[in-house]
ZADORO-666112 format. One record per residue (C-alpha): x, y, z; residue in one letter. Coordinates in steps of 0.25 Angstrom, whole numbers, padded with zeros to 4 digits, always signed. Example, Ala and Ser with C-alpha at 12.3 -4.5 7.8 and 13.67 -1.06 7.14 Angstrom:
! ZADORO-666112
+0049-0018+0031A;+0055-0004+0029S;
END
This chain:
! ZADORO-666112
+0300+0424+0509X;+0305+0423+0524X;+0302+0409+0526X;+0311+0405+0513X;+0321+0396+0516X;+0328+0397+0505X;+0332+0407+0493X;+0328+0403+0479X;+0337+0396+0469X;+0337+0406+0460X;+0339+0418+0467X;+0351+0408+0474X;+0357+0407+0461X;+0356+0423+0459X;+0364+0425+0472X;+0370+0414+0479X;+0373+0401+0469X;+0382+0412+0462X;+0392+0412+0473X;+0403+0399+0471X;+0400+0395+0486X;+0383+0391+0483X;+0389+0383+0469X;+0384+0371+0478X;+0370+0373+0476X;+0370+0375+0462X;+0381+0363+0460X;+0370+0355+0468X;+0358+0360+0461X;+0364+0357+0447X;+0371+0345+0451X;+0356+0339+0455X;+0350+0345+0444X;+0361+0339+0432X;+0365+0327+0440X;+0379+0329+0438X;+0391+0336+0447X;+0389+0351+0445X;+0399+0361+0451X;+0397+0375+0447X;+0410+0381+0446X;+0406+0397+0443X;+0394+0405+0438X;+0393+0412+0426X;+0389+0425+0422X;+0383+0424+0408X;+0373+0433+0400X;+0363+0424+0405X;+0366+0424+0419X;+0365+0438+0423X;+0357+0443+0430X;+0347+0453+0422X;+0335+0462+0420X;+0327+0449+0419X;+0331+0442+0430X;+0319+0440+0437X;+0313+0432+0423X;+0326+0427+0418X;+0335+0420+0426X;+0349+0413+0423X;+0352+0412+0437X;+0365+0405+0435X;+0375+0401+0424X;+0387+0392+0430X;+0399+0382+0425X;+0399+0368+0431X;+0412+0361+0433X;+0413+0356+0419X;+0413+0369+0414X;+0396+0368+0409X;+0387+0379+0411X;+0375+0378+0419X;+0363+0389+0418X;+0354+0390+0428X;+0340+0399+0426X;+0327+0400+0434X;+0317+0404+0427X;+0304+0406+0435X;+0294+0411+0424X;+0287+0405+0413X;+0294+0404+0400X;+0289+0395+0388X;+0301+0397+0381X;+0311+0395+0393X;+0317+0380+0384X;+0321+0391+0373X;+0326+0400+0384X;+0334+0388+0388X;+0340+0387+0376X;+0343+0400+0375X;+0351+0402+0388X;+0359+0388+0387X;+0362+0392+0372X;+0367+0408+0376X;+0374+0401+0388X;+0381+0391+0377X;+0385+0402+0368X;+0389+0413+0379X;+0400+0403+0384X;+0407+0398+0370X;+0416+0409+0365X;+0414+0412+0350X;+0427+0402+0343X;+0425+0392+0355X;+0425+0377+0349X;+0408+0372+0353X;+0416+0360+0361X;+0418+0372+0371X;+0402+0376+0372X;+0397+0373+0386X;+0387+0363+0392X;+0374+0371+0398X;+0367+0365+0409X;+0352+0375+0409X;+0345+0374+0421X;+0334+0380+0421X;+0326+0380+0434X;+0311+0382+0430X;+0298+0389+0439X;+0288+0388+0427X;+0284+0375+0421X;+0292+0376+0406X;+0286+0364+0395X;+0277+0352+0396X;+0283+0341+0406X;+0280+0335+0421X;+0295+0337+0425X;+0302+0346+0433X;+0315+0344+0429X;+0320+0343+0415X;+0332+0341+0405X;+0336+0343+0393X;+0349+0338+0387X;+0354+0337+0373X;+0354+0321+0365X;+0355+0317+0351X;+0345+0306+0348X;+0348+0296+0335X;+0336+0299+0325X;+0338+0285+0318X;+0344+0277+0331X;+0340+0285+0342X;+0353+0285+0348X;+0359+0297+0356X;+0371+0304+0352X;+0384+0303+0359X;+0396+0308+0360X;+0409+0303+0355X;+0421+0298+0363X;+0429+0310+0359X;+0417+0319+0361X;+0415+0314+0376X;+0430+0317+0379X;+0430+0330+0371X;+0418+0337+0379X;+0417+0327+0391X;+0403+0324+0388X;+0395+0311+0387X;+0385+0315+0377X;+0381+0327+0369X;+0370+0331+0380X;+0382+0333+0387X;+0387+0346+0378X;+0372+0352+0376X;+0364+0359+0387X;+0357+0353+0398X;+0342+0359+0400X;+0337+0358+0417X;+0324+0361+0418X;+0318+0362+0432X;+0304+0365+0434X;+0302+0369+0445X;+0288+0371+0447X;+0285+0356+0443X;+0292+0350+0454X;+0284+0342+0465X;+0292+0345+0477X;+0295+0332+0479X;+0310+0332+0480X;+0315+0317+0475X;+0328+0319+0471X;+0338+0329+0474X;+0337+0339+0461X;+0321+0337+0465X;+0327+0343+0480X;+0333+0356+0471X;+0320+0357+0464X;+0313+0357+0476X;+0321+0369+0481X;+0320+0378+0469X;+0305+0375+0470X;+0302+0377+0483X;+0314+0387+0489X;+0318+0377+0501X;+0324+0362+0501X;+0315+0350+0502X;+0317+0340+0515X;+0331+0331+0515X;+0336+0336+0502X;+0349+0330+0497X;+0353+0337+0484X;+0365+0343+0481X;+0367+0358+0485X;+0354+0360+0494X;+0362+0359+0505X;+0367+0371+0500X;+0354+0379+0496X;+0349+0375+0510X;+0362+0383+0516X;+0363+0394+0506X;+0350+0396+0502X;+0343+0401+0513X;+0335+0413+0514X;+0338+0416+0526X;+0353+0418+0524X;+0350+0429+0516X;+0352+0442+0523X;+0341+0453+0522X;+0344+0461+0510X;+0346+0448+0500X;+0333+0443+0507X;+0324+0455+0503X;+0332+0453+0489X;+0328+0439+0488X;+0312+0443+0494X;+0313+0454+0482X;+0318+0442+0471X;+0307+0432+0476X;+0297+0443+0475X;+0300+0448+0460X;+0300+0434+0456X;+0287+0431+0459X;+0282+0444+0453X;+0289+0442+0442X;+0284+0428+0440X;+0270+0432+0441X;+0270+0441+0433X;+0277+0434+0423X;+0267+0421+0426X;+0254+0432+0427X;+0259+0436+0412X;+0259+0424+0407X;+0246+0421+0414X;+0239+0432+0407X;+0246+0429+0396X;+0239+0417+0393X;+0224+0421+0399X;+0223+0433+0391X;+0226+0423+0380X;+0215+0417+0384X;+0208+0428+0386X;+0207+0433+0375X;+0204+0421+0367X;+0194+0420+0372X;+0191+0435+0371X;+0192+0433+0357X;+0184+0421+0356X;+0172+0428+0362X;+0175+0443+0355X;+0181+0436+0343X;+0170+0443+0334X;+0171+0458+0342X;+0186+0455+0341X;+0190+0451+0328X;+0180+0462+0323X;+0186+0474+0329X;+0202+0468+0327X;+0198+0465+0310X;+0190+0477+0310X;+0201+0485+0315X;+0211+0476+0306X;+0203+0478+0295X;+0202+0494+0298X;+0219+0494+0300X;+0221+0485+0287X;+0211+0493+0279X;+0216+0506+0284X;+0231+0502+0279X;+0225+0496+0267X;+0217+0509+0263X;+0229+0517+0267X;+0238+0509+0256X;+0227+0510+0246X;+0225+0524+0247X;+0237+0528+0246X;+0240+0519+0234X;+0229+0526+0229X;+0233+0539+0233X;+0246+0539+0228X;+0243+0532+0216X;+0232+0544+0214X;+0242+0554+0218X;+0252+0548+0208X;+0241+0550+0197X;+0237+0565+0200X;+0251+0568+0199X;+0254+0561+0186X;+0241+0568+0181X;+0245+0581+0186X;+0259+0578+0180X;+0250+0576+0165X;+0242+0589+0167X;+0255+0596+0168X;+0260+0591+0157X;+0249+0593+0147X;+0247+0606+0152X;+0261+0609+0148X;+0259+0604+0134X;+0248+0612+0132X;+0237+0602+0133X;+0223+0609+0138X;+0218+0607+0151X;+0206+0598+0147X;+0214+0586+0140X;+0222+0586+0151X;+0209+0582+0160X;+0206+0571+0150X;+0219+0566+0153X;+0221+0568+0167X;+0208+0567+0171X;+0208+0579+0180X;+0198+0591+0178X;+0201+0603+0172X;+0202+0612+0186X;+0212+0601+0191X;+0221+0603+0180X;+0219+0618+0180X;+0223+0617+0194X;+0235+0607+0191X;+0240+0618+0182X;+0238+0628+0194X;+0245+0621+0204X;+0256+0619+0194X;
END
């Protein structure tokens, strides 16, 4: 760790890009990434931007406002997730929500940008950077859906992508360290934790003057040393889980292909015990009851008979119990 030249990016946003006077390097991370003017004019604390429990697994580092007024969410997310584009959704949807205030006409509901800066390999694909944005596609002419004229004045857009979230999805690990444009330069950086040779992009100036480890005095470095190291524990651990996860799959299919017949055996003979025990149960005690119910009515007759004066031993041809059990009957009652 003491030959890090620079801090990572997300512990940065934690700290430092927080702080008005390091709005540069985020206005030249996004401005790379979204190819349009960004200047971040404050940051946001939201339900989904503070800090948590969770917040070694779960991080929405940063939720700002650019200068027309959109929202841009920033999250790092270092483990694997197979449901992270749900997640997506998720978040950009709560974000949405959170900031229209119940009677609010929906001309007022924010634009999203979601960034989402990925260290596991999410989907099938042989990119390293992908977008996603919203189009209305003709089903009979295959033509696109545009805005109106009064449309494009009313909400200053060019088309309906305009209004709907944008998706950024940078993954990170697939990236070749070949740097051959300037958002490749950034990428480079969140990659590898220093700057490539003669980079130009917008705000890594300011990383290589801000960032540094070594400006860091003692007690925020022993910090910083404790957050890199709780990361990696916490990744593999997350990654061993997931590992054993999928080889104890494996294992014991194949346990079951080889043991199927001890296996299924003991598990039906022991469903079987469980489903004849609760079955018996039920049946016996239909039958107890039923019996029960019968005795009582019976013993209900031999009172009554007996109370008429009707002998004892028509009173077993009719009950069908023996002369000492009604004698006994009598007894009790």
């Amino acid at each position: 760790m003491s030959s890090r030249v620079l801090i990572s990016f997300d512990w940065a946003m934690k700290r430092l890009l927080r702080n008005k006077a390091n709005f540069g390097i985020l206005n030249g991370f996004l401005t790379e990434l979204i190819k349009d003017e960004i200047s971040v004019q404050h940051i946001l604390e939201s339900e989904s931007n503070r800090e948590n429990e969770r917040d070694k697994s779960n991080r929405l580092d940063l939720l700002c406002v650019n200068q027309k007024d959109e929202l841009i969410a920033i999250e790092i997310q270092y483990y694997v997730e197979p449901d992270y584009f749900h997640r997506c959704l998720f978040g950009v949807s709560k974000i949405i929500t959170e900031y229209l205030s119940k009677g609010d006409p929906y001309s007022l509901v924010k634009k999203v940008y979601s960034i989402n800066i990925l260290y596991f390999d999410l989907g099938m694909g042989i990119d390293y950077v992908y977008i996603g944005r919203t189009n209305f596609l003709g089903m009979h002419h295959s033509d696109t859906l545009m805005l109106s004229e009064k449309q494009v004045k009313l909400f200053d857009k060019k088309e309906p992508s305009g209004i709907f979230p944008e998706y950024y999805l940078l993954k990170i690990n697939k990236f070749d360290n070949l740097a051959k444009n300037t958002l490749d330069e950034w990428i480079y950086f969140l990659k590898n934790t220093k700057l490539p040779k003669n980079y130009k992009a917008k705000g890594l100036q300011l990383v290589n003057n801000q960032l540094r480890y070594d400006n860091m005095d003692a007690a925020t470095k022993l910090k910083y040393k404790k957050y890199q190291k709780n990361l990696l524990v916490s990744k593999d651990m997350l990654e061993n889980a997931w590992e054993t996860g999928l080889l104890e799959g494996e294992a014991k299919g194949e346990a079951r292909g080889k043991a199927q017949g001890i296996i299924e055996g003991e598990a039906k003979g022991e469903a079987r015990g469980i489903i004849k025990g609760k079955a018996k149960g039920k049946i016996e005690g239909k039958i107890e009851g039923k019996i029960e119910g019968m005795i009582e009515g019976k013993i209900e007759i031999v009172l009554k008979c007996y109370a008429k004066g009707i002998d004892i031993i028509t009173i077993s041809d009719i009950t069908g119990f023996s002369e000492d059990e009604i004698k006994a009957i009598l007894e009790k009652n």
